[in-house]
N, C-alpha and C positions, 0 to 999 in steps of 0.2 A: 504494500500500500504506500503511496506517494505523499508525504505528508506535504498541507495545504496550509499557505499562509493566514487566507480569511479563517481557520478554525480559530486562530486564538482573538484576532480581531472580532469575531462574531461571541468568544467567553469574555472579552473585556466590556460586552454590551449589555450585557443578560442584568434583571433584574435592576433596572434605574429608570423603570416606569414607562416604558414607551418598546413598541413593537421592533423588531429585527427584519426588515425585509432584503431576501438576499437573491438578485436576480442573473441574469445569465442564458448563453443559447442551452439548448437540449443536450444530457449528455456529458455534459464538461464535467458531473458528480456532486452537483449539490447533495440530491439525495445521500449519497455517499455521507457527502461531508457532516450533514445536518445525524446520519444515524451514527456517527461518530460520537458527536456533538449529545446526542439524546443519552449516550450509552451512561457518559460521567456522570447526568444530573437525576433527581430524584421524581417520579409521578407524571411521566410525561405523555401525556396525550399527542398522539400520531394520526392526522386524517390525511387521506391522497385523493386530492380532491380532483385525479384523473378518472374517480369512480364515478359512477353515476348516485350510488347510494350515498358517498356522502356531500354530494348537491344538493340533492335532495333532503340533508339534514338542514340545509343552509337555506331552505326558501322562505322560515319565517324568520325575524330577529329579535323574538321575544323574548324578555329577561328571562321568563322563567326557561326558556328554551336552551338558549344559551348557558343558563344556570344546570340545564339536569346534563347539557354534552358534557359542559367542563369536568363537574361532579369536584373531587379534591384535589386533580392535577395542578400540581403548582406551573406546570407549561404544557403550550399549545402547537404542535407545529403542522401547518398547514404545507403541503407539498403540491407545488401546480396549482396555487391559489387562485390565477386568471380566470380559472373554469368556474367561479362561483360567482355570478352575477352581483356588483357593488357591493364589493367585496371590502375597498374602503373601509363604509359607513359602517358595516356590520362590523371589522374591525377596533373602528373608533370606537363601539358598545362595550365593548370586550376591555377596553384599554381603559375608558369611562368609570366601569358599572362595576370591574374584578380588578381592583388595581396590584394583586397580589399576585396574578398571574402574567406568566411572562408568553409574550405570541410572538412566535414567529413563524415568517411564512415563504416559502418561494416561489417564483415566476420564470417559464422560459420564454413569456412575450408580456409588452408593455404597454398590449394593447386597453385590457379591462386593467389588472395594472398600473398604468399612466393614473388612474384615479386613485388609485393608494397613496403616489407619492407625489398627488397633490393635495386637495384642500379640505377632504374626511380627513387626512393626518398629519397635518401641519401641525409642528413642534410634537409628532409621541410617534416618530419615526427614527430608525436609523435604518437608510439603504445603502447595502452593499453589494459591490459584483462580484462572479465570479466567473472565471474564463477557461479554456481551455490549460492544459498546465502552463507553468513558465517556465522560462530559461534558471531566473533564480530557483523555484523550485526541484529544479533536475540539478543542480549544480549541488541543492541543499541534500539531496536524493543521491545520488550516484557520484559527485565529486566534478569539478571545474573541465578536469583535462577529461573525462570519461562524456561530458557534456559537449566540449568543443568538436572532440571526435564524433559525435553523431549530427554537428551541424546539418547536413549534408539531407538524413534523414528527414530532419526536422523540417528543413526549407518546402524537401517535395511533399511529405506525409502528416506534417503539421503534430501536434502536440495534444489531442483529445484523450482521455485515459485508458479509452479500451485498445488506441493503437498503440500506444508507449506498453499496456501489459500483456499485447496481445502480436509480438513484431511480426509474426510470420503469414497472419490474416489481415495484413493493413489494409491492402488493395479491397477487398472482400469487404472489412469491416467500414472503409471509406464511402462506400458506393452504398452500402445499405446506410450509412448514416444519411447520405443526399435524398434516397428515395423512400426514406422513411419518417426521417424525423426534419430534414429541412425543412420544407415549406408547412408543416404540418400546422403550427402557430396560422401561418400566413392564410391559409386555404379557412380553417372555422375562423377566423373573426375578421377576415379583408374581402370576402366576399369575392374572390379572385372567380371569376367566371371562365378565364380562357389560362387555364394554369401550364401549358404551354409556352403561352406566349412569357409568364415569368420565369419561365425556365431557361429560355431564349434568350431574356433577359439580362441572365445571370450570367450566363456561357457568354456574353455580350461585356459585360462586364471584367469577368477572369481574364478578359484577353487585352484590358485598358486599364489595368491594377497603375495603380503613380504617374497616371496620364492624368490631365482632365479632362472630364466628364460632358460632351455637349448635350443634352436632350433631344436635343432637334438631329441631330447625327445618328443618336438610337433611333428615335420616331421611326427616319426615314428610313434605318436598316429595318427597322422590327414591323413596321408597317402600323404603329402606333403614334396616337397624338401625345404632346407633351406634358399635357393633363393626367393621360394615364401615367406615364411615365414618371413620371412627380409623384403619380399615386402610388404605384407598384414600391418604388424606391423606400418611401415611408413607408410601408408595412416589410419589406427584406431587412431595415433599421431596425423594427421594431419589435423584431420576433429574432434579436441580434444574430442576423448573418451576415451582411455588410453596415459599416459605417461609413459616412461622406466626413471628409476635412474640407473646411473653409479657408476662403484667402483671407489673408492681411489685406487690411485698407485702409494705409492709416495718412500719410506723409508725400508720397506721390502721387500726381495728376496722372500718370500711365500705366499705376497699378492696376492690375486686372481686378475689378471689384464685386462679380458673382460667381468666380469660380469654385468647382467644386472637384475634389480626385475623390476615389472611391477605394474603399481596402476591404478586405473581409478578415472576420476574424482570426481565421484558421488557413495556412496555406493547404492545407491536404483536403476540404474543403474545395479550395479556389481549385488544386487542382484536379480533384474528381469530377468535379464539374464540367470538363475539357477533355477528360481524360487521360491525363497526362503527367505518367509517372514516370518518363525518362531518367536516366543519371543527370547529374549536372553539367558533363563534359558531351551532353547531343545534346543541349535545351540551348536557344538564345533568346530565354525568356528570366536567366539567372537576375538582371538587374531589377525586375518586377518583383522577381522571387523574395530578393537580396529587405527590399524594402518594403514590400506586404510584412514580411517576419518579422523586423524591426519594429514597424508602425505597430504592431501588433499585441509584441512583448512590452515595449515601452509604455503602453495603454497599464498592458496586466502592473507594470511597475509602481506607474502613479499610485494605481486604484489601493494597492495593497500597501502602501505606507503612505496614504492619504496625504500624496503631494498635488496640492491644487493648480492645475495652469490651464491658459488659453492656448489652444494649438492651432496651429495654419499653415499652412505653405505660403510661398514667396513668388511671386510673377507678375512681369512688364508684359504691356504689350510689343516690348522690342525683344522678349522674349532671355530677359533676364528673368534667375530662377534658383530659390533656395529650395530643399527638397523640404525640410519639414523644422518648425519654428516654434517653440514653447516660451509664452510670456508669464513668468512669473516673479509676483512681487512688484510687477512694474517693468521688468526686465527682458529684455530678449535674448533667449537663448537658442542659436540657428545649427541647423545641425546637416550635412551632405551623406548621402550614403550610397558607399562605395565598396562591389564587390571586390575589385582590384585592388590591391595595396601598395600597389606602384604611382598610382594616377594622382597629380597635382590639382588639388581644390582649391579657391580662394573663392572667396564673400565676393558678388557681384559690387562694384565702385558703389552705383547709386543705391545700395541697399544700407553701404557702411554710413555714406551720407545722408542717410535719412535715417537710422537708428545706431547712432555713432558710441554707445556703449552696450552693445551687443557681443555675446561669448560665442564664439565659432569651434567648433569640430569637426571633422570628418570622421564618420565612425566604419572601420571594418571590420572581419574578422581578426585582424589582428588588436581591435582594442574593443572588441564589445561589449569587455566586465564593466566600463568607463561606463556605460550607455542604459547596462540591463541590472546590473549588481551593485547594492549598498557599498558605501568604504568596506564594510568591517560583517561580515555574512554573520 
């Protein structure tokens, strides 16, 4: 078993009055994580609310209802909580009416969701994610240089738990995770009519990873208007399979000011979807590769020691270009990512002149602990 950072982030939560909501795609091991979690503590009420029965416990929000589920559990943990209609509000009773009880609950989409973590639980929430594994986690797992050594893997096969315990079914277990549990969020609560066409979509997408993104480009390939396309995009976000990065537009008149590049979270994922599990010496798709996995890890980084920043890319329309930009504190931190370790990077002129105390890197394999690893593990 791979041990997970959010487990103690999720025990430094427990019991200070307000809900745990911990979300993430399909898969990655919440459950996992959460029967971990359930095993240390004492009276714990378990419902998976991927049942039908207990929906069904949940269609009235009666105090005394509520009062006979709980009974004496001192916690509540809700698995796949989205499938329970205002889900929120019903929560907010729970958090209101048993202040003794501790609830937590998981989500693999944001669709019903979205209303938890906003204004049923403003101030008696803490939302947390969780991803597919990390780089630090495998370094904390298996050691630094046993980690480096499987780069290679990681970039094509991606980092989900049942392919890291399972290496010799990757392919097998990749391809049933896309036509099983990918869209699955997507298809009950987005109303997707022509699920095709989001598949199309996606395979559209896996092949413009660290490009940006036209809509009207896709439209006109996929035979879709930019409406749907806007639409489909928010619900693949939403049920996190892909995330969009926005541009900076702060200082320059030829900043590009609605672009948008697109990563997914999982490269094994992006590349089941295409179907392409090449080594890395046939692919000349390493540079997309190189920087989906970054964008990726560096995500799981923030999330798990709760470093807060604005993220962007950089781009003129003369076609200057930072690959990926983290502001925090005030500050710009620009970062190039480069499979080669040969190749000379510098900060574009008019980017230095227009945020002239900005920290520059170039990250590659040969400096990636700088990028994905604490000082001090």
């Amino acid at each position: 078993m791979i041990p997970r950072i959010q487990n103690k982030r999720i025990l430094s939560r427990l019991h200070k009055g307000k809900a745990v909501i911990l979300l993430g795609p399909r898969q990655v091991g919440k459950t996992t994580l959460l029967r971990q979690i359930a095993g240390t503590l004492n009276d714990v009420l378990w419902m998976n609310a991927d049942t039908l029965e207990i929906q069904n416990l949940w269609d009235t929000t009666s105090k005394s209802r509520l009062a006979a589920m709980i009974g004496k559990h001192d916690t509540i943990i809700i698995d796949e909580a989205q499938n329970i209609p205002k889900i929120g509000a019903k929560l907010k009773i729970i958090i209101d009416e048993f202040k003794a009880v501790q609830v937590i609950a998981t989500g693999s989409s944001a669709f019903e969701l979205a209303d938890v973590l906003s204004e049923p639980l403003t101030g008696r929430k803490y939302a947390l994610r969780l991803f597919p594994v990390s780089f630090e986690e495998m370094v904390r797992h298996q050691g630094f240089i046993e980690e480096i050594s499987a780069m290679e893997l990681r970039l094509i096969y991606g980092s989900y738990p049942d392919i890291l315990m399972h290496p010799g079914e990757k392919v097998e277990l990749l391809k049933e995770l896309v036509n099983s549990y990918l869209y699955r969020d997507v298809l009950i609560y987005g109303n997707v009519k022509k699920p095709h066409k989001l598949v199309h979509l996606l395979q559209a997408l896996a092949f413009q990873v660290g490009s940006e993104v036209s809509y009207t480009s896709l439209g006109n390939m996929l035979k879709m208007d930019n409406e749907t396309i806007e639409r489909y995009m928010d619900l693949l976000e939403k049920s996190f399979v892909i995330y969009r990065l926005g541009a900076l537009r702060r200082n320059l008149r030829n900043e590009i000011k609605k672009g948008k590049k697109v990563y997914f979270y999982d490269n094994g994922i992006r590349n089941a979807l295409i179907n392409q599990f090449n080594p890395l010496n046939l692919r000349n798709d390493i540079g997309a590769l190189w920087e989906n996995y970054l964008m990726s890890e560096r995500m799981k980084y923030l999330e798990y020691h709760g470093i807060y920043a604005n993220r962007y890319f950089w781009r003129t329309h003369t076609q200057q270009e930072v690959d990926y930009i983290e502001e925090i504190n005030g500050r710009m931190h620009a970062y190039e990512f480069k499979w080669s370790t040969t190749k000379k990077v510098s900060l574009p002129k008019n980017f230095i002149a227009a945020y002239p105390d900005s920290i520059f890197k170039v990250i590659t394999p040969k400096n990636i602990e700088e990028f994905l690893l604490p000082a001090t593990l």
